[in-house]
C-alpha angles and dihedrals in degrees: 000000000000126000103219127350081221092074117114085211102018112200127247131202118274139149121208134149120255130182117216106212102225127163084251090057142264105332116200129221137127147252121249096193139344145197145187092278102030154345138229120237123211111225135145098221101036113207122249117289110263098014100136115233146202124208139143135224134185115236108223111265087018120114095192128074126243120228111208134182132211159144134235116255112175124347126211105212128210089269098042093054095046079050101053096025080252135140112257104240157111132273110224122204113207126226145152088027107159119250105255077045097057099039095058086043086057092041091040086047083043095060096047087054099057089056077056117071093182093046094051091054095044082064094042089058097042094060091057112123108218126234112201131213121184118189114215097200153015086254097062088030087064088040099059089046098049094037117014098042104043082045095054094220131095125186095209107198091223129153080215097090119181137192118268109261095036119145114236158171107233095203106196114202113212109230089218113032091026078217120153131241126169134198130185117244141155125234102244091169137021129193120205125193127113120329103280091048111047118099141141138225122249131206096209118218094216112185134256095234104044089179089113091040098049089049093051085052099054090046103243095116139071120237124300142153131212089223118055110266129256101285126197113253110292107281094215 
């Protein structure tokens, strides 16, 4: 089950045990989901927000422990979790984990992605670069609804230049509303030169159903995107 599809690095269900080091001893409990950049650990009385903590966990087929450092970002009390049919708990954000650390957490958090379609398409969209258009006025506006659109295919004047083939967002920037609106799309040229005049050439994905972007384009929305939005690095 994921948490959000706006995650850079969504989170996907998983139970593993895990020990808090505490001065008391080890104390056991377990994970209810994890991600790249954190886990959620399920506990009746969560900890205060933002008390660092150490604990370690065993990562299935390994025979060593993983110590693992972080701090606690946002806590689901006993209430709150009879309220909303959750575990009680405490989200952890990982950090200053060593490198060979950190490398088995990303492959073991790899692993658990490729049994998870949606979350293997929610990275896939975060690590598109973007690509933006803005469209200065109603002429051109006109222009890249009754051409370019229909065309599939937009020549975008940016000193980003990727490489063809290049996977993308192609955020289009309305010149009245300055609303947002992006569509997938793939670099199928690029031209090089000095800055002002570098750019590439997009195949647009435009989608099957256009009632949202038509409605962007008319003005009457407010922003979306057919992609999730940038999103800050997952919070655990």
């Amino acid at each position: 089950m994921l948490s959000s599809s706006e995650r850079k690095s969504p989170r996907v269900s998983v139970n593993l045990d895990v020990f808090i080091q505490t001065v008391d001893g080890d104390v056991p409990c377990q994970t209810r989901d994890a991600s790249y950049h954190g886990v959620f650990i399920v506990r009746r009385d969560p900890l205060p927000l933002r008390k660092l903590i150490r604990f370690r966990t065993r990562i299935p087929g390994s025979d060593e422990d993983l110590q693992m450092l972080g701090l606690v970002a946002h806590t689901v009390n006993a209430t709150e979790a009879s309220e909303h049919k959750r575990d009680p708990g405490m989200g952890i954000q990982l950090f200053s984990l060593g490198r060979q650390t950190r490398q088995r957490w990303r492959e073991y958090v790899d692993s658990l992605y490729q049994d998870h379609p949606e979350a293997s398409h929610s990275i896939d969209l975060s690590a598109r670069p973007t690509v933006q258009v803005r469209i200065p006025n109603s002429a051109i506006l006109r222009k890249f609804r009754s051409v370019d659109l229909p065309g599939g295919s937009i020549f975008v004047e940016t000193p980003d230049v990727h490489d063809v083939g290049t996977k993308v967002d192609c955020v289009i920037v309305h010149p009245l509303t300055e609303m947002k609106f992006a569509i997938p799309a793939r670099v199928t040229e690029k031209k090089g030169g000095s800055a002002d005049q570098r750019g590439v050439r997009l195949d647009l994905d435009v989608p099957e159903d256009t009632t949202k972007l038509e409605a962007f384009l008319d003005g009457r929305v407010p922003s979306h995107s057919t992609a999730p939005p940038p999103a800050p690095d997952d919070e655990a």
